[in-house]
PDB file of N, CA, C and O in Angstrom:
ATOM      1  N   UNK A   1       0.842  -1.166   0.000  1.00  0.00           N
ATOM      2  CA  UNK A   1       0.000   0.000   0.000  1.00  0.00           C
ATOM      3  C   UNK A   1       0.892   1.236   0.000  1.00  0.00           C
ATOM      4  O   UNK A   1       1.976   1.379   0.565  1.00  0.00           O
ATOM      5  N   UNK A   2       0.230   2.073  -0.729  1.00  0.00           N
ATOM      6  CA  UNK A   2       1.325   2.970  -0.836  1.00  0.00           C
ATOM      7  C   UNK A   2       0.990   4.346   0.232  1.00  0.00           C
ATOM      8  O   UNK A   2      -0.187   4.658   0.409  1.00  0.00           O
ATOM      9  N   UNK A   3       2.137   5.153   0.941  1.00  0.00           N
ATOM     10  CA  UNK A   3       1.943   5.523   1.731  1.00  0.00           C
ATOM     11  C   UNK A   3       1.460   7.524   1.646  1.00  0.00           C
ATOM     12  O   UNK A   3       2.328   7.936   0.875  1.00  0.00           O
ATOM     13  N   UNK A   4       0.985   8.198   1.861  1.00  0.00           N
ATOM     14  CA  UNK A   4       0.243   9.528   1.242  1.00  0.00           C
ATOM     15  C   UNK A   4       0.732  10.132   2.723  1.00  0.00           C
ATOM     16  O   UNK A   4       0.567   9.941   3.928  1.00  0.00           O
ATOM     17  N   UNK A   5       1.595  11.171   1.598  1.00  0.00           N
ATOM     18  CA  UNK A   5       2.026  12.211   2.617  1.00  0.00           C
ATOM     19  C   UNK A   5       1.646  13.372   2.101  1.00  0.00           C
ATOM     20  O   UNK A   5       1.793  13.528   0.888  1.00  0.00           O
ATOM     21  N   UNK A   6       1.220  14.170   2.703  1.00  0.00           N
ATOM     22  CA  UNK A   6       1.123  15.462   2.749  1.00  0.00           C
ATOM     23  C   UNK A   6       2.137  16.371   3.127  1.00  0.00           C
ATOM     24  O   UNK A   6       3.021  16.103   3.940  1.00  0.00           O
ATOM     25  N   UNK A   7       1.953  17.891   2.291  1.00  0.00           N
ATOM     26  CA  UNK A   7       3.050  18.614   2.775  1.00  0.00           C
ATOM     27  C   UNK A   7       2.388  19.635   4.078  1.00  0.00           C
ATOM     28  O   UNK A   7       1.204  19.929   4.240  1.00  0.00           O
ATOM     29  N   UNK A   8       3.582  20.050   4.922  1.00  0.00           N
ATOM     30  CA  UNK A   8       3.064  20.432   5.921  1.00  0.00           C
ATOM     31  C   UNK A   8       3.346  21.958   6.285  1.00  0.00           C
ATOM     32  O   UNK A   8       4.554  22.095   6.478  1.00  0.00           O
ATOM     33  N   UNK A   9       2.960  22.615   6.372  1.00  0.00           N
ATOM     34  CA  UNK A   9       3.759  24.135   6.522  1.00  0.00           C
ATOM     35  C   UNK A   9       3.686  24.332   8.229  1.00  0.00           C
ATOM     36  O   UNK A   9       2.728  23.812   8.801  1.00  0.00           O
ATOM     37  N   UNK A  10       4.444  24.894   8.834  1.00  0.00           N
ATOM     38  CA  UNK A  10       4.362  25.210   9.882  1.00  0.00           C
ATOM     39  C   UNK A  10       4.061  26.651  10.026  1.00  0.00           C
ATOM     40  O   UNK A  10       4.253  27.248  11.085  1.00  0.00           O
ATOM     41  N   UNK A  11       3.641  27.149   9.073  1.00  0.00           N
ATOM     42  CA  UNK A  11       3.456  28.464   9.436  1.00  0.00           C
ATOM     43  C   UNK A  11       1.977  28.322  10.012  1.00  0.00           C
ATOM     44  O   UNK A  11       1.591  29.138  10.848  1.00  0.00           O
ATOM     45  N   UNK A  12       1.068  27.199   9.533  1.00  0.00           N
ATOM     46  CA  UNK A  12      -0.024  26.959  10.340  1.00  0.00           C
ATOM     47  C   UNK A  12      -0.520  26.952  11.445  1.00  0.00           C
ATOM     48  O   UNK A  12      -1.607  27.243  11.942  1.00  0.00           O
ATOM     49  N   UNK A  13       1.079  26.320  11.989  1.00  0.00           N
ATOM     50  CA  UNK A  13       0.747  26.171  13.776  1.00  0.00           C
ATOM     51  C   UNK A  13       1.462  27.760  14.358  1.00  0.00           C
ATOM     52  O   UNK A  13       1.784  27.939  15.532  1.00  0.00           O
ATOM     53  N   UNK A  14       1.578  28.577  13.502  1.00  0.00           N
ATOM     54  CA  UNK A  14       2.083  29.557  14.529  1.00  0.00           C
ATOM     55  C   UNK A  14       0.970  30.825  14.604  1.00  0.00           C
ATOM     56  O   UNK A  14       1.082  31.806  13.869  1.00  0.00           O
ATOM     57  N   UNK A  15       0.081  30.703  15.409  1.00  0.00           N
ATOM     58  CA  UNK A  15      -0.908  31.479  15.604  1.00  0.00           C
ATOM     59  C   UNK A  15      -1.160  32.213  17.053  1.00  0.00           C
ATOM     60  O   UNK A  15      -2.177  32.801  17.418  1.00  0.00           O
ATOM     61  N   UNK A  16       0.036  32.011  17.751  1.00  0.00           N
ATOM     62  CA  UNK A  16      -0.152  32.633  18.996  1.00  0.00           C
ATOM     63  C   UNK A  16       1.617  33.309  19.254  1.00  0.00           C
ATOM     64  O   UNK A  16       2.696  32.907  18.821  1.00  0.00           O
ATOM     65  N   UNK A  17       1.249  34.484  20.155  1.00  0.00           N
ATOM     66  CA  UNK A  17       2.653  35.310  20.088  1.00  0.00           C
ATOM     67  C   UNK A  17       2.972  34.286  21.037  1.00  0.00           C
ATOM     68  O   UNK A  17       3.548  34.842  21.973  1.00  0.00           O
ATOM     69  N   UNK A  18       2.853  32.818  21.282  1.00  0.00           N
ATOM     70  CA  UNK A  18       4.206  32.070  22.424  1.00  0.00           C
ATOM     71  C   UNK A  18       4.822  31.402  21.191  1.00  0.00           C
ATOM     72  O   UNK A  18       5.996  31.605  20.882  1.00  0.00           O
ATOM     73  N   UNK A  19       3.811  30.407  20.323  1.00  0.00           N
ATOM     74  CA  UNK A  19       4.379  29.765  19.459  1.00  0.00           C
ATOM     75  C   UNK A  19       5.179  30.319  18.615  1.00  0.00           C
ATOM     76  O   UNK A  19       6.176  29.643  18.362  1.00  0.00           O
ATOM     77  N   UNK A  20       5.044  31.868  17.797  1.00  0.00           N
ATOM     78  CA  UNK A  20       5.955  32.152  17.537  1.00  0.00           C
ATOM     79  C   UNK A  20       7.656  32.311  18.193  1.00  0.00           C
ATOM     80  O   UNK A  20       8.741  31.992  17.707  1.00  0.00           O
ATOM     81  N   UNK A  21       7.220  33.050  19.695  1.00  0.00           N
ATOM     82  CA  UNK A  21       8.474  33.120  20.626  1.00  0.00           C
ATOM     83  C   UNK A  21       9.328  31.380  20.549  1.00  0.00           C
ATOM     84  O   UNK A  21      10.526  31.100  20.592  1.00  0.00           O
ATOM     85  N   UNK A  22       8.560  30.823  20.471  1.00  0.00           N
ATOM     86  CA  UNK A  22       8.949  29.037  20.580  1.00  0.00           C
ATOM     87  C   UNK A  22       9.786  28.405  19.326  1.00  0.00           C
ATOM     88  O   UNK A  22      10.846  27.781  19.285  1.00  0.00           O
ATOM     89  N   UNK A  23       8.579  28.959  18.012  1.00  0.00           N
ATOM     90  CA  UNK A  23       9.912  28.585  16.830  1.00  0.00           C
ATOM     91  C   UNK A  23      11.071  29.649  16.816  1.00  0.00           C
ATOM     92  O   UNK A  23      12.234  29.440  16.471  1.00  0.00           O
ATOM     93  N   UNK A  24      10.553  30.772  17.236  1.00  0.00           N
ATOM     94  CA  UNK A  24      11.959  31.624  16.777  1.00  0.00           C
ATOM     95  C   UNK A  24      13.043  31.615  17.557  1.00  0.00           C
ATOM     96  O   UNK A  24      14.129  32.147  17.326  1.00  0.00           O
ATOM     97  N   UNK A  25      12.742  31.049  18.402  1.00  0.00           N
ATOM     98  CA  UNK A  25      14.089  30.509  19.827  1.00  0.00           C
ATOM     99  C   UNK A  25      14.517  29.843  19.427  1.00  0.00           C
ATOM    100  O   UNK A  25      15.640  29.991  18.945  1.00  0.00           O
ATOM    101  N   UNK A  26      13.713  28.480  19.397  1.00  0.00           N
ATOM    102  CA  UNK A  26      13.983  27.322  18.658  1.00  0.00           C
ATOM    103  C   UNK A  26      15.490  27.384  17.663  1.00  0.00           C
ATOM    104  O   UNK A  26      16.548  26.803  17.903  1.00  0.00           O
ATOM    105  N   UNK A  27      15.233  28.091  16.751  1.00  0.00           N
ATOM    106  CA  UNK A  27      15.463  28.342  15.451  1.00  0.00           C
ATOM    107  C   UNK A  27      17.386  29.437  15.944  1.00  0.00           C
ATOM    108  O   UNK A  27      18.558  29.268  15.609  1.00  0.00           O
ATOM    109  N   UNK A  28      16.771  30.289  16.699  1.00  0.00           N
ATOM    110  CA  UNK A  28      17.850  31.015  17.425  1.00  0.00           C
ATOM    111  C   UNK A  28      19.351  30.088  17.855  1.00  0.00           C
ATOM    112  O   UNK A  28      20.540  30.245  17.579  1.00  0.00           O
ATOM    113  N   UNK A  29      18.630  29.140  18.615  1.00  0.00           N
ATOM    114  CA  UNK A  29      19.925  28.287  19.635  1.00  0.00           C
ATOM    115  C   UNK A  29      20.431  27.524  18.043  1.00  0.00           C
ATOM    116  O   UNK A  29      21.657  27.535  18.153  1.00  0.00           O
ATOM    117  N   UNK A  30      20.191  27.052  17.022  1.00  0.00           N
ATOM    118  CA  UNK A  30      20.884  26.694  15.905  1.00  0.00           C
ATOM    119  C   UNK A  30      21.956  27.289  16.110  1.00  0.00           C
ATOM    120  O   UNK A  30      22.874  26.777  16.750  1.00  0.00           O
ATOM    121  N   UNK A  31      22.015  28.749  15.471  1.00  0.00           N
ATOM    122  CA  UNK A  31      23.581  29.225  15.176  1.00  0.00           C
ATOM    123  C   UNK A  31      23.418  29.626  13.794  1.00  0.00           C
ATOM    124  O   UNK A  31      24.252  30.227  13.117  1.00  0.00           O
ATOM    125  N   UNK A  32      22.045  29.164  13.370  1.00  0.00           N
ATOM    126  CA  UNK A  32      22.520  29.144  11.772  1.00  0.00           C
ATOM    127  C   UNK A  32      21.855  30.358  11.125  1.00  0.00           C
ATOM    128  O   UNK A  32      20.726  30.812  11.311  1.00  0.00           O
ATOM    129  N   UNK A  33      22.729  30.725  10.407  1.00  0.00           N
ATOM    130  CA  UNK A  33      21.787  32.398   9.752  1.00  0.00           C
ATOM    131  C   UNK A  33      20.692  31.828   9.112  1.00  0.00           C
ATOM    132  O   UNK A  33      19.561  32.111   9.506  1.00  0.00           O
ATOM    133  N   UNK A  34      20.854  31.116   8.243  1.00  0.00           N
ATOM    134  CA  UNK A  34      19.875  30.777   6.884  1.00  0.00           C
ATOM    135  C   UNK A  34      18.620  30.112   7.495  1.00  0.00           C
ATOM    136  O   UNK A  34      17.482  30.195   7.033  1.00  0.00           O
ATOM    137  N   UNK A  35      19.035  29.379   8.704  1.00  0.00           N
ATOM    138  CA  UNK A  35      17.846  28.927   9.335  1.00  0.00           C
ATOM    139  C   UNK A  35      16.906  29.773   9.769  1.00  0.00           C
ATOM    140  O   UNK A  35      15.724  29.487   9.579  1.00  0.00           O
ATOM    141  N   UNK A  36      17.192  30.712  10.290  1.00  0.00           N
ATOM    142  CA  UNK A  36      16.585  31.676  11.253  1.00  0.00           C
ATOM    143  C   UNK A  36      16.141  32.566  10.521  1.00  0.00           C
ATOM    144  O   UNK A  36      15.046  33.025  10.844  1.00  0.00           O
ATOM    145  N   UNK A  37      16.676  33.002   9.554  1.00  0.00           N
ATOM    146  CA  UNK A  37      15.962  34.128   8.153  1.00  0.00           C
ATOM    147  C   UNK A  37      14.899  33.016   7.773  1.00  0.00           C
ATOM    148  O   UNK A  37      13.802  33.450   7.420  1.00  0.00           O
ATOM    149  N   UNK A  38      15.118  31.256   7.802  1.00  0.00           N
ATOM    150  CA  UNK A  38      14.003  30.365   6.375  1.00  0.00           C
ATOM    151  C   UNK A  38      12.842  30.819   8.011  1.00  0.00           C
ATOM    152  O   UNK A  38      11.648  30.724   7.727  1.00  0.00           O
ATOM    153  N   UNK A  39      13.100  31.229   9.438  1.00  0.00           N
ATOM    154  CA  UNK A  39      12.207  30.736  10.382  1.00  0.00           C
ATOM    155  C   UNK A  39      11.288  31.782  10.215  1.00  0.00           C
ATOM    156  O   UNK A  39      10.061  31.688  10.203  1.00  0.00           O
ATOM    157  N   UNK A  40      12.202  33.112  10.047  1.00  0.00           N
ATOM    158  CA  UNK A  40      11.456  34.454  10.338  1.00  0.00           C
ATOM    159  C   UNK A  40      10.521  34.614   8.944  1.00  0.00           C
ATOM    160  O   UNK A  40       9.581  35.406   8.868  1.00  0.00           O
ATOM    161  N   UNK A  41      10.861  33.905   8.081  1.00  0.00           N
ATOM    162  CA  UNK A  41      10.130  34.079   7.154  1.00  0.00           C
ATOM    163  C   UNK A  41       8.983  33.056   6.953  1.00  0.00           C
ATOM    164  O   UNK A  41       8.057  33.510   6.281  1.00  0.00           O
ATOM    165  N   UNK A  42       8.817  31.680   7.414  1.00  0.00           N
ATOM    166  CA  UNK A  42       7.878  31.134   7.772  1.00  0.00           C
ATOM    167  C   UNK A  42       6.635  32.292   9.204  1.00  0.00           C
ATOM    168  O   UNK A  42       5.417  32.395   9.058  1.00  0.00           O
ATOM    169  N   UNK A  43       7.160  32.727   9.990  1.00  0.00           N
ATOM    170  CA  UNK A  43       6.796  33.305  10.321  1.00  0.00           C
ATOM    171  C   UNK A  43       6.015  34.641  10.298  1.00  0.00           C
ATOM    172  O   UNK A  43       5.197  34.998  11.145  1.00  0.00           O
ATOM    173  N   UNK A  44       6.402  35.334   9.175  1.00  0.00           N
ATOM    174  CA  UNK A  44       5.799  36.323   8.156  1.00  0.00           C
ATOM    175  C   UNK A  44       4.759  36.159   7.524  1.00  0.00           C
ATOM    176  O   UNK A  44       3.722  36.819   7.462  1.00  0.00           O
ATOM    177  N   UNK A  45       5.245  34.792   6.826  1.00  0.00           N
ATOM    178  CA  UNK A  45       4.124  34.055   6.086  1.00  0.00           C
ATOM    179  C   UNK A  45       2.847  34.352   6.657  1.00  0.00           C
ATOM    180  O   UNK A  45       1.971  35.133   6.284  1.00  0.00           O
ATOM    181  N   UNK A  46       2.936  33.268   8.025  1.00  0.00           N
ATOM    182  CA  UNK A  46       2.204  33.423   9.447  1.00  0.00           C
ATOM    183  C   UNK A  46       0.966  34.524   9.399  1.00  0.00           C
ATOM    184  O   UNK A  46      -0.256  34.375   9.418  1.00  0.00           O
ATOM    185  N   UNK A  47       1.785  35.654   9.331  1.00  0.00           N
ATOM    186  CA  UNK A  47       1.461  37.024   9.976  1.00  0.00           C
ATOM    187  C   UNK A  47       0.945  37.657   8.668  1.00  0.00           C
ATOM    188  O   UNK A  47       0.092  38.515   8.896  1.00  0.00           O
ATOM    189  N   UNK A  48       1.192  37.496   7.510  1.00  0.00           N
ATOM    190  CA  UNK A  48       1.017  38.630   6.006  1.00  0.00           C
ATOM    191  C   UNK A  48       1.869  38.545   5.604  1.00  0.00           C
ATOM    192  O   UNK A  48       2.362  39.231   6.499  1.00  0.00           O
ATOM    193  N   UNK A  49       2.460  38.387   5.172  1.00  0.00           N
ATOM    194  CA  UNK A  49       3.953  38.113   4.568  1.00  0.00           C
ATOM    195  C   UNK A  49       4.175  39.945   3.756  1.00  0.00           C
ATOM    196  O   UNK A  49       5.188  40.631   3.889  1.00  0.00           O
ATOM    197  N   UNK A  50       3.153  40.269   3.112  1.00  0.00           N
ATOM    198  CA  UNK A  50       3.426  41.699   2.132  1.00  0.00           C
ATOM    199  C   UNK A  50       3.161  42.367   3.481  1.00  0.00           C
ATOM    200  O   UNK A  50       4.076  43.172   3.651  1.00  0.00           O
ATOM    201  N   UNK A  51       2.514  42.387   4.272  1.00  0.00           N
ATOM    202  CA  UNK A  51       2.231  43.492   5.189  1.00  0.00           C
ATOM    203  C   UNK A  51       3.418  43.965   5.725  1.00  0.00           C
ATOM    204  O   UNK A  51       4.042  45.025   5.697  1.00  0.00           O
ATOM    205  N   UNK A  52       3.595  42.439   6.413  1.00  0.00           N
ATOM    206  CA  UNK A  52       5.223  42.645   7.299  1.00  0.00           C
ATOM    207  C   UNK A  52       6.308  43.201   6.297  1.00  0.00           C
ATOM    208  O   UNK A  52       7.166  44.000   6.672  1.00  0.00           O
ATOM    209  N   UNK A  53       6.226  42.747   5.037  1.00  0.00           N
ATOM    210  CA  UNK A  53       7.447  43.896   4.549  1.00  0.00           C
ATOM    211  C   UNK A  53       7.176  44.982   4.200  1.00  0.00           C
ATOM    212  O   UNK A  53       7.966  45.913   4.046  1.00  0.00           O
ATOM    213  N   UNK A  54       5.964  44.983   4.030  1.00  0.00           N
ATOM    214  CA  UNK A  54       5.798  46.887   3.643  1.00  0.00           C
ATOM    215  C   UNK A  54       6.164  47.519   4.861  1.00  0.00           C
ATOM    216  O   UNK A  54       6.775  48.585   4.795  1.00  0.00           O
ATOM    217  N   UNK A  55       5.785  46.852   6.335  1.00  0.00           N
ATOM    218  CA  UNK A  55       6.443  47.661   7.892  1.00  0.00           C
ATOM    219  C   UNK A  55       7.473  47.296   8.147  1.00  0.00           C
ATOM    220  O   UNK A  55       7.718  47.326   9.353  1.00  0.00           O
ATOM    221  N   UNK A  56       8.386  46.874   7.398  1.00  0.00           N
ATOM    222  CA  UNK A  56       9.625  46.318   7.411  1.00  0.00           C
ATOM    223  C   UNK A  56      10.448  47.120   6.330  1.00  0.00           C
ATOM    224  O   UNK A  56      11.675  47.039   6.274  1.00  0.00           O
ATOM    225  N   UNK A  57       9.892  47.698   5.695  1.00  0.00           N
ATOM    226  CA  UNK A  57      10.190  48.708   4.718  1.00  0.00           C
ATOM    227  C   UNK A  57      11.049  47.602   3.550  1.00  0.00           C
ATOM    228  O   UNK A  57      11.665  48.274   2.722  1.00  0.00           O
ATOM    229  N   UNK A  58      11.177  46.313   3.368  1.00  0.00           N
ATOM    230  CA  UNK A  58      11.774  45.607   2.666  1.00  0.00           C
ATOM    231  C   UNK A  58      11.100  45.968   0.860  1.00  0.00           C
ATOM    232  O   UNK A  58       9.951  46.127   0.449  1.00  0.00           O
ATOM    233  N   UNK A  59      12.332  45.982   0.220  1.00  0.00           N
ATOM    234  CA  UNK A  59      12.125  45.878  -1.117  1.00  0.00           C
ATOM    235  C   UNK A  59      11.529  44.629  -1.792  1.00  0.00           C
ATOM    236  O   UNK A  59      11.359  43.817  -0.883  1.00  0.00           O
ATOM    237  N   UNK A  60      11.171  44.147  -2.851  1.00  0.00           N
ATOM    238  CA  UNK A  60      10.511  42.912  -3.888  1.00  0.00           C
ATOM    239  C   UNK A  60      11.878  41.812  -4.021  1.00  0.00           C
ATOM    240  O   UNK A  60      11.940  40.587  -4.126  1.00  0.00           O
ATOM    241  N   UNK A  61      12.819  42.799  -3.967  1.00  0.00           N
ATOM    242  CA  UNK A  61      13.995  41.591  -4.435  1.00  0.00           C
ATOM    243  C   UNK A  61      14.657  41.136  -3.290  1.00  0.00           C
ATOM    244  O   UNK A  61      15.602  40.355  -3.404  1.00  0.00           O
ATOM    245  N   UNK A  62      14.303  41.502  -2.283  1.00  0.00           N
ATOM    246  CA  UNK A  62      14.770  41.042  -0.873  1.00  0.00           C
ATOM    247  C   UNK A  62      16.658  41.367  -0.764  1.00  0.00           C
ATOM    248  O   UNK A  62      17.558  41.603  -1.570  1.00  0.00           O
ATOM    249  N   UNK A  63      16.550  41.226   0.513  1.00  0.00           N
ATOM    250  CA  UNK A  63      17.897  41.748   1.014  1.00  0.00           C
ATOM    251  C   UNK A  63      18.330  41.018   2.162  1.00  0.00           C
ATOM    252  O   UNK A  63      18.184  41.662   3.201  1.00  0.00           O
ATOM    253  N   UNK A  64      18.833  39.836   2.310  1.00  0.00           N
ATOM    254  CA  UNK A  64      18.813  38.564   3.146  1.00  0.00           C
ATOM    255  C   UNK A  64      20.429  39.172   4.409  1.00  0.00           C
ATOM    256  O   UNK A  64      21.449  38.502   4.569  1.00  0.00           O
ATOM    257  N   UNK A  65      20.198  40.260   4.939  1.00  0.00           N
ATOM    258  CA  UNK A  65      21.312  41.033   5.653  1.00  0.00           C
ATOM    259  C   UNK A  65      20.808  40.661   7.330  1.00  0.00           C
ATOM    260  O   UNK A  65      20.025  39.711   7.326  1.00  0.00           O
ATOM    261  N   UNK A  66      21.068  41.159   8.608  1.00  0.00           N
ATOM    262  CA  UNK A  66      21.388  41.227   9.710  1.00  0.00           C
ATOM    263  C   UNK A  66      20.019  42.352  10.025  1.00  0.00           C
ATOM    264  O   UNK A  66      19.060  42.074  10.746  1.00  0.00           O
ATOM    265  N   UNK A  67      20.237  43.768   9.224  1.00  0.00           N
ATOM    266  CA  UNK A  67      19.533  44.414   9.280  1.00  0.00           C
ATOM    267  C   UNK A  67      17.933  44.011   8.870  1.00  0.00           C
ATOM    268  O   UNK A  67      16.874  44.001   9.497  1.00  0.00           O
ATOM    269  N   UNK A  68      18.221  43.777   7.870  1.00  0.00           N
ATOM    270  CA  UNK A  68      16.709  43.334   7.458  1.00  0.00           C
ATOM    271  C   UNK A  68      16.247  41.854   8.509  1.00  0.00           C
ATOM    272  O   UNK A  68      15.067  41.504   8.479  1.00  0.00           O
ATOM    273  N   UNK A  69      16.917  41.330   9.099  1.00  0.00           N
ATOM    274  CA  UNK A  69      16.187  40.253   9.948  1.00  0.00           C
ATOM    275  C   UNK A  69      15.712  40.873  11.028  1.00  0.00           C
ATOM    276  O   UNK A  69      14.863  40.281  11.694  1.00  0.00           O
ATOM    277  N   UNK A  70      16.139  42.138  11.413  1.00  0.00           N
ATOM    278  CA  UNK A  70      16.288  42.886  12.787  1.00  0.00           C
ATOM    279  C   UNK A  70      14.442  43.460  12.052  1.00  0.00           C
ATOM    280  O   UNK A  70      13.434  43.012  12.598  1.00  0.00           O
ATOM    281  N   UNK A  71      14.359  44.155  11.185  1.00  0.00           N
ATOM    282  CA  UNK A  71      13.640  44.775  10.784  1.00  0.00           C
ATOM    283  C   UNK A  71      12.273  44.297  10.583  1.00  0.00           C
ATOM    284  O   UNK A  71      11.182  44.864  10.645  1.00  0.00           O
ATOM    285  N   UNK A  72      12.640  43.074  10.321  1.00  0.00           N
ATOM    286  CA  UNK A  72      11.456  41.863   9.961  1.00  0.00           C
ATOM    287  C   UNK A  72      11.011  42.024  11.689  1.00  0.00           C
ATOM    288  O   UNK A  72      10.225  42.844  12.164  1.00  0.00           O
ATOM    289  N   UNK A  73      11.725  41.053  12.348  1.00  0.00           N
ATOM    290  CA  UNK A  73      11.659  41.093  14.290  1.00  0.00           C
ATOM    291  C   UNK A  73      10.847  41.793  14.373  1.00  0.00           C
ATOM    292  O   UNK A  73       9.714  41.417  14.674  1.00  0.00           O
ATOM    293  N   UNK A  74      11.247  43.446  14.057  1.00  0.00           N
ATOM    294  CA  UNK A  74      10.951  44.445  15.100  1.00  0.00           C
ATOM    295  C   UNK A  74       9.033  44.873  14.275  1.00  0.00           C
ATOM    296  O   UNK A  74       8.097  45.262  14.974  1.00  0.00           O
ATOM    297  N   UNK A  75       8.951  44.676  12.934  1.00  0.00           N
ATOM    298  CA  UNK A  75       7.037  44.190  12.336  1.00  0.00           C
ATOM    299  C   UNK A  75       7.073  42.826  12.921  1.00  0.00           C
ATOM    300  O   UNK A  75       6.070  42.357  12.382  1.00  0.00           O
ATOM    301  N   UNK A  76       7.396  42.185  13.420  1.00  0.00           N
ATOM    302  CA  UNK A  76       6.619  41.147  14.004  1.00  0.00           C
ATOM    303  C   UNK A  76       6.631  41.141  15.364  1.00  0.00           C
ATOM    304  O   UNK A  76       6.240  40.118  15.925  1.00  0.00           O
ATOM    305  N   UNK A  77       6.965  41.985  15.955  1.00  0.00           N
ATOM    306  CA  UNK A  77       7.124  42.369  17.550  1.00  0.00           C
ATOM    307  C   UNK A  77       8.188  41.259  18.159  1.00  0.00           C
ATOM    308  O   UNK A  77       8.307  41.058  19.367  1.00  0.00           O
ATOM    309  N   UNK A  78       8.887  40.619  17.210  1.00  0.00           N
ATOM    310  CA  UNK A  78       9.897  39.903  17.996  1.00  0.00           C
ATOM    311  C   UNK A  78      10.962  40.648  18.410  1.00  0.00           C
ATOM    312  O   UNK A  78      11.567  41.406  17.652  1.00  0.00           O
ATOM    313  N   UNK A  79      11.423  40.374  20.355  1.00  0.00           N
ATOM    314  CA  UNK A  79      12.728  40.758  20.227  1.00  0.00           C
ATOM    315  C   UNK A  79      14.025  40.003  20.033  1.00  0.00           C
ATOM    316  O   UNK A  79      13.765  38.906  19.539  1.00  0.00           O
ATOM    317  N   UNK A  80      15.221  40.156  20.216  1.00  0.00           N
ATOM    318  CA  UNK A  80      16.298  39.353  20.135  1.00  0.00           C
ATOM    319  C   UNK A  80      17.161  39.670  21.567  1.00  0.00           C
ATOM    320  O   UNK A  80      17.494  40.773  21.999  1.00  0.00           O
ATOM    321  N   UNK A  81      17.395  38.409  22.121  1.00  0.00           N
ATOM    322  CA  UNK A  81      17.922  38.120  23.222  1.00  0.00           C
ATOM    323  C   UNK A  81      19.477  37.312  23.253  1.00  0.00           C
ATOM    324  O   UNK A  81      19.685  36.356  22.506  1.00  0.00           O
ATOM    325  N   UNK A  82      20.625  37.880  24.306  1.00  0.00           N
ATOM    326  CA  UNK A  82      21.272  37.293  24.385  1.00  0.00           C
ATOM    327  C   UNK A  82      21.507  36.344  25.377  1.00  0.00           C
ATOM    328  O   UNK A  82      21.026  36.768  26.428  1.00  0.00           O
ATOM    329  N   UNK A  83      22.181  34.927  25.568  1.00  0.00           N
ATOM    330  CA  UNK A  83      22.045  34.337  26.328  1.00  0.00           C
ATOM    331  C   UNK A  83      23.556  33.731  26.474  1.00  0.00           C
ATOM    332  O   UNK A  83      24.110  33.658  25.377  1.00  0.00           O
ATOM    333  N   UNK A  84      24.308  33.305  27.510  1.00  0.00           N
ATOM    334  CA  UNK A  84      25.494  33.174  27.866  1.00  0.00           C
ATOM    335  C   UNK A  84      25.475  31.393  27.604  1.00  0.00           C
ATOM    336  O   UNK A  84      24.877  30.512  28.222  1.00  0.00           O
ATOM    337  N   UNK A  85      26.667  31.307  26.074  1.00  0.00           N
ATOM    338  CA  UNK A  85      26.349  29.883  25.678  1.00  0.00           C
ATOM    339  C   UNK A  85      27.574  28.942  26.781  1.00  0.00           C
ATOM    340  O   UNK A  85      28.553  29.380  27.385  1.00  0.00           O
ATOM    341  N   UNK A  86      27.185  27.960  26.731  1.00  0.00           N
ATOM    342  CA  UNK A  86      27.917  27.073  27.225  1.00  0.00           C
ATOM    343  C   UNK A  86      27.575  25.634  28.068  1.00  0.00           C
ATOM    344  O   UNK A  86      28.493  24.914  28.460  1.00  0.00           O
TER     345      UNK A  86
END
């Protein structure tokens, strides 16, 4: 029998400001840039995806920088926290 998978987006389950706080932590303790830009942008999705960049002031051709993740954060009311690794 053959087995039926579906694709799954998680931007589905993020409908509350914890779950977001939850993937974007999540996503944070990685380390990884590309992760955390693919998170914040699942997260956008989430939220409006055009809205958040028009209050994000982001251009059509995107600009995958430090700044612009900060910018994204700060239309999605996320903040960024440091935490003492080890």
């Amino acid at each position: 029998m053959a087995e039926i998978v579906s694709e799954y987006d998680p931007a589905e389950d993020l409908a509350s400001p914890d779950a977001i706080s939850v993937f974007v932590n999540e996503a944070l303790k990685t380390g990884d840039a590309a992760y955390v830009t693919h998170a914040l942008g699942v997260v956008a999705r989430a939220k409006d995806m055009a809205g958040i960049a028009r209050e994000a002031g982001l251009s059509s051709d995107g600009n995958p920088t430090l700044k612009t993740a900060l910018a994204v954060m700060k239309a999605l009311g996320i903040s960024l926290a440091a935490d003492v690794a080890g």
